[in-house]
N, C-alpha and C positions, 0 to 999 in steps of 0.2 A: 893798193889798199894800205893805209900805214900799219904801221906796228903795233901789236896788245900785248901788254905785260901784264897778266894773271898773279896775283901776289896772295901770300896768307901771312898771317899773324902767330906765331907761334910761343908769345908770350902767355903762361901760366893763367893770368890776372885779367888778359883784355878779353873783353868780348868778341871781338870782332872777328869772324872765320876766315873770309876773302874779299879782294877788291880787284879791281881791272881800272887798267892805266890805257888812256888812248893817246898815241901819239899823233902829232900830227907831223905833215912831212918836215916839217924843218927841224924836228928832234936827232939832235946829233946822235949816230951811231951808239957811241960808246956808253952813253946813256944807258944805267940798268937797276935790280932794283938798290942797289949800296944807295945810290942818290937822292933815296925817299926815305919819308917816315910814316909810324903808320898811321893814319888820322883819328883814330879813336884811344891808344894808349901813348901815343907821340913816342913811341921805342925807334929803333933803328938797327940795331942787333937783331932784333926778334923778327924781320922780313925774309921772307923766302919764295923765291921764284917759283912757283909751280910749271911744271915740265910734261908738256902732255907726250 
Protein backbone atom coordinates (compact mmCIF):
# COMPACT_ATOMS: atom_id res chain seq x y z
CA UNK A 1 0.00 0.00 0.00
CA UNK A 2 1.82 3.41 -0.60
CA UNK A 3 2.38 5.92 1.69
CA UNK A 4 -0.40 8.79 3.46
CA UNK A 5 0.85 11.96 4.73
CA UNK A 6 -2.06 13.47 6.94
CA UNK A 7 -1.03 17.19 7.12
CA UNK A 8 -2.71 20.39 8.87
CA UNK A 9 -2.53 23.99 8.51
CA UNK A 10 -1.61 25.68 11.26
CA UNK A 11 -1.61 29.20 10.08
CA UNK A 12 -3.84 31.86 12.17
CA UNK A 13 -5.57 33.23 8.84
CA UNK A 14 -6.32 29.87 6.53
CA UNK A 15 -9.20 28.07 6.52
CA UNK A 16 -8.11 24.98 5.91
CA UNK A 17 -7.99 22.32 8.99
CA UNK A 18 -6.34 19.10 7.16
CA UNK A 19 -5.51 17.43 4.01
CA UNK A 20 -4.07 13.81 3.07
CA UNK A 21 -1.27 13.26 0.45
CA UNK A 22 -1.17 9.89 -1.51
CA UNK A 23 1.75 8.66 -2.59
CA UNK A 24 2.22 6.60 -5.16
CA UNK A 25 5.07 3.98 -5.21
CA UNK A 26 7.55 5.85 -7.04
CA UNK A 27 7.48 8.81 -4.42
CA UNK A 28 11.09 9.01 -3.15
CA UNK A 29 11.47 8.16 0.56
CA UNK A 30 12.69 11.27 1.76
CA UNK A 31 9.90 13.03 0.55
CA UNK A 32 7.92 14.78 3.62
CA UNK A 33 5.71 17.43 4.48
CA UNK A 34 8.78 20.41 4.22
CA UNK A 35 8.13 19.71 0.27
CA UNK A 36 4.68 20.95 0.20
CA UNK A 37 2.60 24.00 0.51
CA UNK A 38 -0.52 24.32 1.75
CA UNK A 39 -3.24 24.78 -1.27
CA UNK A 40 -5.63 26.94 0.21
CA UNK A 41 -3.16 29.80 1.96
CA UNK A 42 -0.01 28.70 -0.29
CA UNK A 43 2.16 28.94 3.31
CA UNK A 44 4.87 26.48 3.85
CA UNK A 45 5.95 27.21 7.38
CA UNK A 46 2.64 26.73 8.67
CA UNK A 47 2.47 22.60 7.58
CA UNK A 48 2.47 20.06 10.06
CA UNK A 49 2.71 16.46 9.89
CA UNK A 50 -0.11 14.99 11.93
CA UNK A 51 1.36 11.81 13.99
CA UNK A 52 -1.17 9.30 14.89
Amino acid sequence: MPATLEVVCTADDCELDMFELHYTYDMPEEVGVTDFQCPYCNGTECLSEVEL
